[in-house]
LODO-112765 format. One line per field, with one value per residue (C-alpha): x, y, z negated. Coordinates in nm, 4 decimals, padded with zeros to 6 digits. Layout:
u (X,...) $
v (Y,...) $
w (Z,...) $
//
This chain:
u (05.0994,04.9599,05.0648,05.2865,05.4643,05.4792,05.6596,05.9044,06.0266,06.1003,06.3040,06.5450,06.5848,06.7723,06.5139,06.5208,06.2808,06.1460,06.0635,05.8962,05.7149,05.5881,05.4049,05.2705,05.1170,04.9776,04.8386,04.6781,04.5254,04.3969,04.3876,04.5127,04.4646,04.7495,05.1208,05.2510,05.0910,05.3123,05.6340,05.5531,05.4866,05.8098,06.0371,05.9048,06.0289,06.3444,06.4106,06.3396,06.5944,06.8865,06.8068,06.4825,06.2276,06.0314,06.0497,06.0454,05.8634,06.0316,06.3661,06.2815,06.1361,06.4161,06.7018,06.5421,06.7146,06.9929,06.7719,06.7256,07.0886,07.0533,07.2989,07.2197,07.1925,06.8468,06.6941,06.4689,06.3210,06.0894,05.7922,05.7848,05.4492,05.5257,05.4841,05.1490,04.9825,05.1038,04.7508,04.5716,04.7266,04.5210,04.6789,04.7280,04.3522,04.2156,04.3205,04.5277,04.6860,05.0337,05.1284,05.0707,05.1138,05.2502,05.2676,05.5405,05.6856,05.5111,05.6093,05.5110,05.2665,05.5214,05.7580,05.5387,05.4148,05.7570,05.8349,05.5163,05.5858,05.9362,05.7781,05.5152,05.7878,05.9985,05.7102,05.5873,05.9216,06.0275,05.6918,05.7574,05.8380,06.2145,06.2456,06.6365,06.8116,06.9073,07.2498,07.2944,07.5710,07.7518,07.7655,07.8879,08.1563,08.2758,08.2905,08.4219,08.7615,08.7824,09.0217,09.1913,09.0864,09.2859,09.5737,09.5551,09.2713,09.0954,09.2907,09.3541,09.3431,09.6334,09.7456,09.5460,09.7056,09.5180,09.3274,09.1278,09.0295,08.8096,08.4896,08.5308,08.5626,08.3892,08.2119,08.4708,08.2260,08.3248,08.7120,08.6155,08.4386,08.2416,08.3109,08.0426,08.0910,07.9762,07.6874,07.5705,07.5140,07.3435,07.0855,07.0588,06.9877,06.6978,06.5235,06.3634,06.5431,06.8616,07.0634,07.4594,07.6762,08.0130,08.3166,08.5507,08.7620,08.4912,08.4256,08.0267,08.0959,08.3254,08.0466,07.7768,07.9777,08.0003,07.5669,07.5193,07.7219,07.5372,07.1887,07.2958,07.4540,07.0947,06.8844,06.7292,06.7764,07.0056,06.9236,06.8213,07.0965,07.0691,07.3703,07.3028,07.4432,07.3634,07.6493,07.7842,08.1371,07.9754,07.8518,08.1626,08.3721,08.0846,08.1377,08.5325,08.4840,08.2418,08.4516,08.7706,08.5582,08.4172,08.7724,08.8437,08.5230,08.5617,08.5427,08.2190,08.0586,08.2042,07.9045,07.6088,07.7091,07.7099,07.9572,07.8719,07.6638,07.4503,07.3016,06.9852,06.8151,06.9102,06.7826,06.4497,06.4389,06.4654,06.4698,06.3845,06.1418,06.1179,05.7606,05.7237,05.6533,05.5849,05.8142,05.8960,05.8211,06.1672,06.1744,06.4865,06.5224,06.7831,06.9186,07.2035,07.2216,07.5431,07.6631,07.2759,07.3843,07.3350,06.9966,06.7422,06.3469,06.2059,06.4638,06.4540,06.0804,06.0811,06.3408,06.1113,05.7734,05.9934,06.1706,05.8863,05.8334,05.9268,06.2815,06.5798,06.6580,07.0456,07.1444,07.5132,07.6533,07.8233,07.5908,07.8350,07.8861,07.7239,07.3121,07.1961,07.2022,06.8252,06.5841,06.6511,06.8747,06.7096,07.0217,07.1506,06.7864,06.7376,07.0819,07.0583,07.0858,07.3288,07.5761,07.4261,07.2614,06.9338,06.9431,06.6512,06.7542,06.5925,06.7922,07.1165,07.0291,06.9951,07.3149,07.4628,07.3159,07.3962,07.7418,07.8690,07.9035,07.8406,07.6633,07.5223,07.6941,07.4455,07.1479,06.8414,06.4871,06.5171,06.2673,06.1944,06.4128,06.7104,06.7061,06.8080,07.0788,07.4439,07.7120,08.0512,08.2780,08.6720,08.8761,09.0844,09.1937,09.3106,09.5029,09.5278,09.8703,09.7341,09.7127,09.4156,09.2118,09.2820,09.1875,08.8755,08.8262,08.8802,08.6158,08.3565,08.3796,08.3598,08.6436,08.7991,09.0707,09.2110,09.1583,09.3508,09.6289,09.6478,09.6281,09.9448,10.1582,10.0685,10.4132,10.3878,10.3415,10.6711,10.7285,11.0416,10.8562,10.5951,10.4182,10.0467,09.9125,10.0616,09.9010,09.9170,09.8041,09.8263,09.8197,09.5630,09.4905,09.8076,09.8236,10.1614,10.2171,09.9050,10.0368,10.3529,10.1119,09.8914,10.2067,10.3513,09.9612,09.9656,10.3375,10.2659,09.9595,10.1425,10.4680,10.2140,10.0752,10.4089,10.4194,10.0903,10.1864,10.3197,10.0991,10.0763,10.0475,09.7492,09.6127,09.5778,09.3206,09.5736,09.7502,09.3783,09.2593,09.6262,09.6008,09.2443,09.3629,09.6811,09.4537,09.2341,09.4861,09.5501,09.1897,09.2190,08.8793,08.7006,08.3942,08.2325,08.1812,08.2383,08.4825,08.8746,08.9318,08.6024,08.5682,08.5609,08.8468,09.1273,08.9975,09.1527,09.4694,09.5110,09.5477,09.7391,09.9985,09.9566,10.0614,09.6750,09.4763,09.2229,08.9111,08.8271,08.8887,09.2523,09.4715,09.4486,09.1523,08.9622,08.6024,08.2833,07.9431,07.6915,07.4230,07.3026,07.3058,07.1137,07.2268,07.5856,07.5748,07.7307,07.6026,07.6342,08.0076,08.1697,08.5050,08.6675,08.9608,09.0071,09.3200,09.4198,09.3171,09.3574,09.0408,09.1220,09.0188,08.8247,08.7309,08.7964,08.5468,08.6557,08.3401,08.2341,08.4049,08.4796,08.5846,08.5442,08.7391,08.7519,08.6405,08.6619,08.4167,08.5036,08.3468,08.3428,08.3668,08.0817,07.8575,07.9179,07.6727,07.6577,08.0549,08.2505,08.6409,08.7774,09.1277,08.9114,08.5762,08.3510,08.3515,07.9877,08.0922,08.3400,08.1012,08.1398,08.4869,08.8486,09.1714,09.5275,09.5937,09.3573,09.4478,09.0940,09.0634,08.8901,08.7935,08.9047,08.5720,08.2874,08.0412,07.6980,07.8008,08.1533,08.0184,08.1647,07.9956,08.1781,08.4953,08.4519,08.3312,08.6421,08.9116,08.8050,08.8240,09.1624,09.3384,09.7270,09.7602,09.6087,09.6837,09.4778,09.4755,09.3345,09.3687,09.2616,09.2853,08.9885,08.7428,08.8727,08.7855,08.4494,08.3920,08.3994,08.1612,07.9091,07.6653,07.3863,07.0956,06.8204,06.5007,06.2230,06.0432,06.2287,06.4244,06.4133,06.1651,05.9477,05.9484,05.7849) $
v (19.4066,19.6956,20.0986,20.1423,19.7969,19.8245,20.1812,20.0316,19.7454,19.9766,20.2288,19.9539,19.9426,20.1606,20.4072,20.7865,20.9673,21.0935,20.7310,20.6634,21.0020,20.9856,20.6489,20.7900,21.0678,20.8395,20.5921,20.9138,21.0363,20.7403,20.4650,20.0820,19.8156,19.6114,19.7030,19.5704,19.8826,20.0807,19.9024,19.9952,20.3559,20.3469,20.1488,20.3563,20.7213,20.5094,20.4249,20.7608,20.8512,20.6197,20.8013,20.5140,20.6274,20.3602,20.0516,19.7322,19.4814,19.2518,19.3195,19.3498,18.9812,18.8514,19.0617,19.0801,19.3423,19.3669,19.5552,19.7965,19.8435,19.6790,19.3993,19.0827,19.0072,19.2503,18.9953,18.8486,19.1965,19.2745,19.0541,18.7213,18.8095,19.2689,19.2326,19.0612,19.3696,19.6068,19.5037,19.6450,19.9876,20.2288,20.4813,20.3994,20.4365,20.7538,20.9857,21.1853,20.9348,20.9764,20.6608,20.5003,20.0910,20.0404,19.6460,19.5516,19.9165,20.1320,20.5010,20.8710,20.9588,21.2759,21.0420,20.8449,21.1624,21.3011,20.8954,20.9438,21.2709,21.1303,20.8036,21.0613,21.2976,21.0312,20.8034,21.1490,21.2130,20.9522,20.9188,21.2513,21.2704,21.3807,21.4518,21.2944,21.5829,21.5461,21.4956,21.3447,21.0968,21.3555,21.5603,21.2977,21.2493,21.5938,21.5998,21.2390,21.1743,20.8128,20.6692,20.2926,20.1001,20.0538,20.2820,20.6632,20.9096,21.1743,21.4586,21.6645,21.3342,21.2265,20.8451,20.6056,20.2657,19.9018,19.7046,19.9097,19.8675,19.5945,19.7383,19.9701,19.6853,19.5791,19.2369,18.9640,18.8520,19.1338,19.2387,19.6385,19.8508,20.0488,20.4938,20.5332,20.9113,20.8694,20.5910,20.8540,21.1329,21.0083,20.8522,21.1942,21.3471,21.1536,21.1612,21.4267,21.2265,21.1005,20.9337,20.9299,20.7598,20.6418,20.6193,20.9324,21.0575,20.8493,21.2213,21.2780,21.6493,21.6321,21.4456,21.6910,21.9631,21.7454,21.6705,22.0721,22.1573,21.9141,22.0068,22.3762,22.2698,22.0881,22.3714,22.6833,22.9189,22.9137,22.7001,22.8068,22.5830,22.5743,22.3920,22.2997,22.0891,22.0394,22.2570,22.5410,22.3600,22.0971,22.4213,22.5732,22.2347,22.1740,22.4951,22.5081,22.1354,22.2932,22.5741,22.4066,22.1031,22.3836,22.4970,22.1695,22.1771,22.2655,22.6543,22.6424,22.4399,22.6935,22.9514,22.9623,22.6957,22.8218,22.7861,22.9165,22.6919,22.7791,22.5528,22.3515,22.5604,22.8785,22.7135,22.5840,22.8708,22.6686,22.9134,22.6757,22.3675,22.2455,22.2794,22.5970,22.7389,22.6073,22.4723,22.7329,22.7182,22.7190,22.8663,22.6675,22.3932,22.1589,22.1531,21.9546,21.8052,21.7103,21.5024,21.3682,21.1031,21.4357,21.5074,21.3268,21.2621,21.5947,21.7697,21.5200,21.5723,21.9948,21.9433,21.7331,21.9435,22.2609,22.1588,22.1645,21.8441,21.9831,22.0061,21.7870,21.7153,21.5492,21.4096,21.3172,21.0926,20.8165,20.5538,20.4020,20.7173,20.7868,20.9098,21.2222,21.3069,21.3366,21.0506,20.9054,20.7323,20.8602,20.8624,20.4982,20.3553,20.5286,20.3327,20.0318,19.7983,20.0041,19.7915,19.4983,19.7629,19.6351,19.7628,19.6117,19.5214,19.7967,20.0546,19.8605,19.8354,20.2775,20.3301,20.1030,20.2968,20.6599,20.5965,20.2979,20.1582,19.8408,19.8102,19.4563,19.2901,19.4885,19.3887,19.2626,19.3334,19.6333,19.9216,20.2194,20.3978,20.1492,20.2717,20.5891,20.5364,20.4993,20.3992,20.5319,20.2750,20.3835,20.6157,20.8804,20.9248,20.6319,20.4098,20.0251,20.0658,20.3240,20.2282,20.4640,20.2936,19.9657,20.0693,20.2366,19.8916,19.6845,19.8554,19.9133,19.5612,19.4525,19.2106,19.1915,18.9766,19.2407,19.4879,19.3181,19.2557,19.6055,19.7234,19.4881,19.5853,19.9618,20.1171,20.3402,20.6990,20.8456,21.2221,21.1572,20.9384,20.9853,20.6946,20.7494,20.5657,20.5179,20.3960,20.5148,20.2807,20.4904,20.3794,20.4095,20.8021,20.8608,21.1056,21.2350,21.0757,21.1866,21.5547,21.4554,21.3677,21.6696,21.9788,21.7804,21.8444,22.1677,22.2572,22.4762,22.6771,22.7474,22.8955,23.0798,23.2110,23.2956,23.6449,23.7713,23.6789,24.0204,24.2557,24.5101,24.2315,24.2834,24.0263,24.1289,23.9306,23.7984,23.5770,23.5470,23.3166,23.1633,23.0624,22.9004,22.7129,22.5573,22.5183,22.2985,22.0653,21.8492,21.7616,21.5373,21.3365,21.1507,20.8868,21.0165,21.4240,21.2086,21.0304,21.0531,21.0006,21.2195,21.5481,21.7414,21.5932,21.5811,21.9744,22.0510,21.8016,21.9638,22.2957,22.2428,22.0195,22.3426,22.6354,22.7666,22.8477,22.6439,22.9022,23.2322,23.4037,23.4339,23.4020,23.1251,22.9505,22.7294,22.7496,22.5554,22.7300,22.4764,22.6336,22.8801,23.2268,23.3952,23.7566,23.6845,23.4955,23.1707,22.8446,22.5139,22.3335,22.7120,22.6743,23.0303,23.1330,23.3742,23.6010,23.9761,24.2499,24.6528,24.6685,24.3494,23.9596,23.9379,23.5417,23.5105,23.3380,23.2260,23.3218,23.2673,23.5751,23.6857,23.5416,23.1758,23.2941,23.3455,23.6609,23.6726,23.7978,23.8642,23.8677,23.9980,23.7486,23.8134,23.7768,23.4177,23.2238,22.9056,22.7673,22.5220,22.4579,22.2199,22.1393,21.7710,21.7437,21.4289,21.2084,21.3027,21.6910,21.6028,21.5094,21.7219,21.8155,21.6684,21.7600,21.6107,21.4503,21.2965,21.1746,20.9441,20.8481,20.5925,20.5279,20.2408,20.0572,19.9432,20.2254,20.2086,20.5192,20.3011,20.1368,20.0050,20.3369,20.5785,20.3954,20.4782,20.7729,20.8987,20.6927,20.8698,21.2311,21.2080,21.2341,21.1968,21.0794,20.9334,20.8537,20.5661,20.6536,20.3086,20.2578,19.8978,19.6833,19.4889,19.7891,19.8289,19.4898,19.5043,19.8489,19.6854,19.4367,19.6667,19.8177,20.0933,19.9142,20.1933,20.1093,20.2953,20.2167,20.4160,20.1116,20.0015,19.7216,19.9331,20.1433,20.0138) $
w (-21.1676,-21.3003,-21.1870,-21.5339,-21.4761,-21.1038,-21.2136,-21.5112,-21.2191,-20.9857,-21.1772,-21.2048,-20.8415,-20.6286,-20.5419,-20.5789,-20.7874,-20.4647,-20.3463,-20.7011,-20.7130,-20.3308,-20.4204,-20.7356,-20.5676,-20.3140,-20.5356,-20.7514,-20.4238,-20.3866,-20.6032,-20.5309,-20.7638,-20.5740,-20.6472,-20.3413,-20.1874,-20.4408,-20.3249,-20.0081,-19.9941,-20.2104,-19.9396,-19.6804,-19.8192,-19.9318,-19.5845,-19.4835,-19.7126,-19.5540,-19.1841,-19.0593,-18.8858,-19.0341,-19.2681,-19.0244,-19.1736,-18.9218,-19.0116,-19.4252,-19.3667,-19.1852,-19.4143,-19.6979,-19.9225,-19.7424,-19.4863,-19.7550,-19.7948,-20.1440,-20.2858,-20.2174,-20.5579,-20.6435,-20.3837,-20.6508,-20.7029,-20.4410,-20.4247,-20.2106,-20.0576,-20.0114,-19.6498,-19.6400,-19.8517,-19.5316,-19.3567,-19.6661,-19.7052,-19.8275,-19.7225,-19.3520,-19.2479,-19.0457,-18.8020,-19.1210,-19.3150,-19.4699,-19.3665,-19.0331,-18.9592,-18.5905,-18.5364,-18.8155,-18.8773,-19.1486,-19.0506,-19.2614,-19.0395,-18.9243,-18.8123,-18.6036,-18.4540,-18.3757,-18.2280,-18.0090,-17.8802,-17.7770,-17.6091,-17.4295,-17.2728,-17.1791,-16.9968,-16.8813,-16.6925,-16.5394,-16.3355,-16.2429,-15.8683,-15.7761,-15.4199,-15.3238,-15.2062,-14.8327,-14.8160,-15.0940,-15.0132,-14.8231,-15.0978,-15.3395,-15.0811,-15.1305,-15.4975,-15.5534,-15.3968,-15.3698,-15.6335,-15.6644,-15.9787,-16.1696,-16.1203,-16.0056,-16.1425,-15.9999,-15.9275,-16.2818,-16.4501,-16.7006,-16.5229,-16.7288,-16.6699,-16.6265,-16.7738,-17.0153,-17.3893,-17.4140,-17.5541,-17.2060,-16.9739,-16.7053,-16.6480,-16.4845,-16.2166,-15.9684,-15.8645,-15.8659,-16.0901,-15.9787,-16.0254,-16.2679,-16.2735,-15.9377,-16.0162,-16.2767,-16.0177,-15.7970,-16.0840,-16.2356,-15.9282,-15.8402,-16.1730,-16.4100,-16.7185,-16.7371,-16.9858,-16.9774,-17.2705,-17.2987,-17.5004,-17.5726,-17.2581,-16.9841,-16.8174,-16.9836,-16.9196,-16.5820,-16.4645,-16.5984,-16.4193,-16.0782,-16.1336,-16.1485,-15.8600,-15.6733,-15.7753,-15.7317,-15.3707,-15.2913,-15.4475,-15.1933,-15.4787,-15.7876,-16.0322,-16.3850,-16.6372,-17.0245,-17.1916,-17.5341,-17.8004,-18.2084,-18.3934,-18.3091,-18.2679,-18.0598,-17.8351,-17.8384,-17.7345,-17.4292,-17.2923,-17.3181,-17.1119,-16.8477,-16.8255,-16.7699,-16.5073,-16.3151,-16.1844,-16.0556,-15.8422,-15.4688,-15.4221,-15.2072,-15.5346,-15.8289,-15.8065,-16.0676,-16.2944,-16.6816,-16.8931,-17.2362,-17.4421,-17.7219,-18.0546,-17.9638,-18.3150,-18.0894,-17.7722,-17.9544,-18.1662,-18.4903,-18.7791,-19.0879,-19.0825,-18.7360,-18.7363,-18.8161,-18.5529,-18.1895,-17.9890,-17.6662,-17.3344,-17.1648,-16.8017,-16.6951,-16.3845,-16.5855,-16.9603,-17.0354,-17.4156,-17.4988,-17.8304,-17.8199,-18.1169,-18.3538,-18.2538,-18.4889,-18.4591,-18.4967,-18.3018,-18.0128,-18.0133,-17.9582,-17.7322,-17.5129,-17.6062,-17.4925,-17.1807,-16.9072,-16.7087,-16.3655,-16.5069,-16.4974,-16.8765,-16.8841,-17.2643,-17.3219,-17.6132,-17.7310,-17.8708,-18.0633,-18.2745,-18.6212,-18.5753,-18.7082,-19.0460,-19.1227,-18.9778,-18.6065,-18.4198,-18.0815,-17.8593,-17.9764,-17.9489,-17.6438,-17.4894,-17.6592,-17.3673,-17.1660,-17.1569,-16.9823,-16.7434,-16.6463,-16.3024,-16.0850,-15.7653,-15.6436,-15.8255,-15.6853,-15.3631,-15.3923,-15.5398,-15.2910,-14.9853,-15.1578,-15.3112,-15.2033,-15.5087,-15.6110,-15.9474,-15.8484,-16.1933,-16.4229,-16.2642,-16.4893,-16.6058,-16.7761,-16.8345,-16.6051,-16.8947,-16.7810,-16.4105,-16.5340,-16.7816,-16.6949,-16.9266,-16.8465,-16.9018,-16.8383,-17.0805,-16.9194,-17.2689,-17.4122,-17.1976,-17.2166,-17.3981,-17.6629,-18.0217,-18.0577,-17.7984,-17.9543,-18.2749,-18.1662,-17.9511,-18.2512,-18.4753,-18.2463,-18.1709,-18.5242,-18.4413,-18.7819,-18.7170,-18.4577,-18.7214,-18.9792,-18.6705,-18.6150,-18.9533,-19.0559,-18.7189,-18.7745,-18.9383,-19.2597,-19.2383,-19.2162,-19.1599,-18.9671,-18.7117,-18.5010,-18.3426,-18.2323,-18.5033,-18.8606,-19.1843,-19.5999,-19.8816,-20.1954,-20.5245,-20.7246,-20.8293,-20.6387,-20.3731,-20.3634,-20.0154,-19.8507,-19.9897,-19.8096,-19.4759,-19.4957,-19.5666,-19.2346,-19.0332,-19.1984,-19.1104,-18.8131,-18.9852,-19.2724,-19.0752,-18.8923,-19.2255,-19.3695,-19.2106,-19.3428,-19.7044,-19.7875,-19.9312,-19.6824,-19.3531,-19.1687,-18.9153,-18.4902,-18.2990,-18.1383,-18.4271,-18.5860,-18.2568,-18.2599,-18.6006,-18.5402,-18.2164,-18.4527,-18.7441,-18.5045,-18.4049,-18.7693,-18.9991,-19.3061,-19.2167,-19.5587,-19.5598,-19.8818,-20.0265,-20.3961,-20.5783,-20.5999,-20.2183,-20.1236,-19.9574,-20.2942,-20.4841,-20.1661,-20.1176,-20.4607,-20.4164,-20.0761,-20.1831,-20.4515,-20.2086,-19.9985,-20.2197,-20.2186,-20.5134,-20.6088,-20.6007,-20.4428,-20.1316,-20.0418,-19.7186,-19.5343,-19.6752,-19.3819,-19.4307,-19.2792,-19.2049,-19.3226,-19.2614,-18.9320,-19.0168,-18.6945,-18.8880,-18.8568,-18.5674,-18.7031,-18.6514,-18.8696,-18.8156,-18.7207,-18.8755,-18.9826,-19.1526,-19.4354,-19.3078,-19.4429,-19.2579,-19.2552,-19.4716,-19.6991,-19.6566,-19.3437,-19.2303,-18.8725,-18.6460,-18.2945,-18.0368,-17.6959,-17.4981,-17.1272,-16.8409,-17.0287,-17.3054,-17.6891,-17.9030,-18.2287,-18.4867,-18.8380,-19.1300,-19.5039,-19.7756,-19.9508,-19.6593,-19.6496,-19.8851,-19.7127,-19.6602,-19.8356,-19.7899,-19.5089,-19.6110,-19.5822,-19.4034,-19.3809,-19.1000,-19.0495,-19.0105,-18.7588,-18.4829,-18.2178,-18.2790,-18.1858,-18.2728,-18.2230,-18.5146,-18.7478,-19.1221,-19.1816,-19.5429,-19.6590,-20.0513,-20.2742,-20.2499,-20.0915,-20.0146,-19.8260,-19.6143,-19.5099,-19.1821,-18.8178,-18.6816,-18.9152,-18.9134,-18.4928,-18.5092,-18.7245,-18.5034,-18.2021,-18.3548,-18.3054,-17.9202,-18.0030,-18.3164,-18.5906,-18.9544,-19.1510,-19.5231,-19.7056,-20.0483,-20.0224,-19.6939,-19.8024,-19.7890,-19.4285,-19.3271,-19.4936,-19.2873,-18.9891,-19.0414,-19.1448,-18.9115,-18.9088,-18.7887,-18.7877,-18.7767,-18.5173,-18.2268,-17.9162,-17.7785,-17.4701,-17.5383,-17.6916,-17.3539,-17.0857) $
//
């Protein structure tokens, strides 16, 4: 097949003109008289595209298109014998070239780099030696009061009652579960890298806060702490959590724990590219990472080059969750097998001795990365009677037929009811009911708004970081930016339902930052709010302030060139974030983007209530049998 035909099949495919111009370039760089090489150059920036760190030859030969995210039906396109040409790249020989073939994946050579660097650090740190602290156990003691399971929690804990959702259960081979918050200390403690995941409401930051008062407790001088996390409103949320953990510490343990977090582009200083300049040499003895799903290859791989060896590097995240937005899926590789455990007996037979805790049940033959990974496994959040939790269950189990249970039992949206979880199914173009559901989220902004409609109201501080604490509590949450049930659309339909107009600055306009602004001082996912001030529109920006409390910095108008309206956000913008009550709307049909992982990520936004918006049931059930697969080489197999 020559380069013009090669070109002509392929523009009938569903690749970008990126994907099509990256292997013309190639193949004018240097020529290859085989168009399977073509294909591949082509699948590999495609893939790079969808979020893959690499194309996996494995998975492509196995899946065929549907690997590619294609329809089944374009099956017949690619050629029956595209994986055998991968041996004869071109453009994967030498120390410099673009492409790089690593057993069956075929990376850009920057993405292998950035996968390399990862595997280094990681290998790197956990043969680094970590004294146990003497004590240890005692100290545990102290900051653990021992709790019966299942029934009472820890003290500050809302009653969270038996058994619990099932995709947070424990194996059935042992009678007691072990207090993984407890499990996870100790690990941390003993290591230089340490991995904690779990569901929402399992205690990743409580138990943060408990891990730093006991290194500080251990340490002969006061530790040096970074808390970091990828938006600004990710930042903001971890520090409110440290700050509010950190009172329920014991006295003696409060001292030198931070509680203001900062952006991991403001911790890395990240300006533009990530390469663009060196990665910094950070002078700290721990940094704690939270919502590490976010964090994608290039990221992942400064944070490691800048965060010396000697110190304890702590990443929180649910696996589960959506990956970052560019290529990677670092944290859920990274955790892959943390379910099952993989403890050696070794590792059991330590946390037996330290905590008392028997974490016999998740034994195996996992990797030196296994021995220090915990999984936190029991929501304080959602108990075993909350719709929320069963929904979240459901998905992230792919069980459709409990789906399709729960989606039939859930009663309608009604705005004289209010049950935890409630569903909508509009007709189509119809979205007089979800106007209905959104004035009723909206209800307590909008009275708060009434009083600074006159001309001559000015907004205080005061009502300015009210308003933004009420404003937080309701979020219309959308799978796609396009279409009639996207992002873009429901903005417009919202503020019409709303009284707004449809353009402009004016009062009471909720903004995103999508983009950090190191000027201003506003970091990507701030949410403000355009309110009236003394000296005209102002948008209000809640900040880190005193004593663990909130400041407020405002800002003129005009001065913000990278926002875009939030009556409705996407799913993928919510990370990070939670709020009271969620309306999650999905579209009327099958998208690539519509996956178990997004569908889960969205449910457990919300912590009271939540409100499913589905146009069609089927595109529901077709969700939830979706999955991200992403493709790279950072899994625990792949580590030895």
């Amino acid at each position: 097949m020559s380069a013009a035909v090669w070109l002509e099949a392929a523009k009938t495919l569903p690749l970008s003109a990126l994907d099509l111009a990256f292997a013309q370039y190639l193949q004018q760089a240097q020529p290859s008289d085989n168009a399977h090489h073509a294909w591949l150059a082509a699948l590999v920036s495609h893939q790079f595209g969808r979020g893959h760190a690499c194309l996996d030859l494995d998975v492509l030969r196995h899946s065929g298109v549907l690997a590619l995210g294609w329809e089944a039906r374009l099956q017949d396109a690619l050629p029956h014998d595209l994986i055998q040409a991968a041996d004869s790249l071109p453009w994967t020989q030498g120390h410099a070239s673009p492409l790089v073939l690593d057993d069956q994946r075929l990376y850009l050579r920057r993405n292998w780099q950035a996968e390399q660097s990862i595997r280094a650090s990681i290998l790197a740190r956990l043969a680094q030696p970590c004294a146990v602290p003497d004590g240890l156990a005692r100290a545990l003691d102290s900051l653990f009061a021992p709790a019966p399971w299942p029934g009472a929690e820890p003290s500050g804990m809302a009653a969270s009652p038996a058994p619990e959702p099932p995709y947070m259960q424990i194996p059935a081979v042992t009678a007691v579960a072990p207090d993984w918050q407890t499990v996870a200390c100790a690990i941390a403690a003993r290591g230089r890298f340490t991995l904690i995941t779990g569901g929402p409401g399992t205690g990743k930051t409580t138990t943060v806060v408990r891990l730093l008062a006991l290194l500080q407790s251990q340490a002969t001088r006061p530790l040096r702490i970074a808390l970091a996390a990828p938006t600004g409103k990710a930042a903001a949320r971890l520090g409110e959590s440290i700050a509010q953990a950190v009172k329920k510490l014991p006295a003696s343990m409060q001292a030198h724990i931070p509680t203001q977090a900062q952006t991991l582009h403001k911790l890395l200083q990240v300006r533009a590219a990530v390469q663009a300049i060196p990665a910094p040499e950070l002078a700290l003895d721990a940094v704690v990472v939270d919502e590490a799903s976010m964090i994608d290859l290039e990221l992942m791989a400064r944070l490691m080059q800048a965060v010396p060896l000697s110190a304890s590097l702590i990443l929180l995240g649910d696996k589960d969750q959506l990956s970052s937005v560019e290529a990677g899926a670092v944290m859920g590789q990274l955790c892959q097998g943390a379910q099952a455990g993989g403890y050696s007996p070794a590792t059991a037979q330590w946390v037996q001795q330290t905590t008392a805790q028997d974490v016999s049940a998740w034994c195996g033959t996992g990797s030196a990365l296994a021995q220090q990974t915990v999984m936190l496994r029991h929501s304080h959040r959602f108990a075993a009677n909350s719709l929320i939790g069963q929904w979240a269950s459901a998905v992230n189990a792919g069980d459709k037929q409990t789906v399709t249970a729960l989606w039939e039992s859930t009663p309608p949206w009604c705005a004289d009811q209010l049950p935890s979880v409630t569903r909508l199914q509009p007709g189509p173009g119809s979205h007089a009911d979800l106007a209905a559901l959104v004035r009723a989220g909206w209800q307590p902004t909008l009275a708060s708004l009434q009083t600074l409609q006159t001309e001559a109201a000015t907004c205080s501080d005061a009502q300015a970081l009210a308003l933004l604490q009420t404003l937080s509590r309701f979020q219309t949450l959308c799978a796609l930016r396009e279409g009639p049930w996207g992002v873009l659309a429901l903005n417009r339909h919202i503020a019409r339902a709303l009284g707004f107009p449809l353009d402009g600055w004016y009062a009471g306009r909720p903004v995103m930052v999508t983009r950090n602004d190191y000027n201003l001082g506003l970091m990507n996912g701030d949410i403000g709010l355009c309110l009236p001030t003394a000296r005209g529109l102002r948008v209000a920006f809640a900040t880190p302030g005193q004593d663990n409390g909130l400041g407020l910095r405002w800002v003129l108008p005009s001065r913000l060139d990278a926002v875009e309206t939030v009556f409705a956000m996407t799913v993928h913008k919510s990370q990070g974030s939670e709020f009271d009550w969620v309306a999650l709307v999905l579209p009327d049909r099958v998208a690539p983007v519509l996956t178990r992982e997004l569908l889960y990520t969205g449910i457990t936004r919300a912590k009271q209530r939540l409100s499913l918006v589905v146009p069609q049931a089927g595109v529901l059930r077709q969700a939830v049998a979706t999955r991200i697969l992403r493709s790279g080489g950072l899994t625990m197999e792949h580590l030895p």
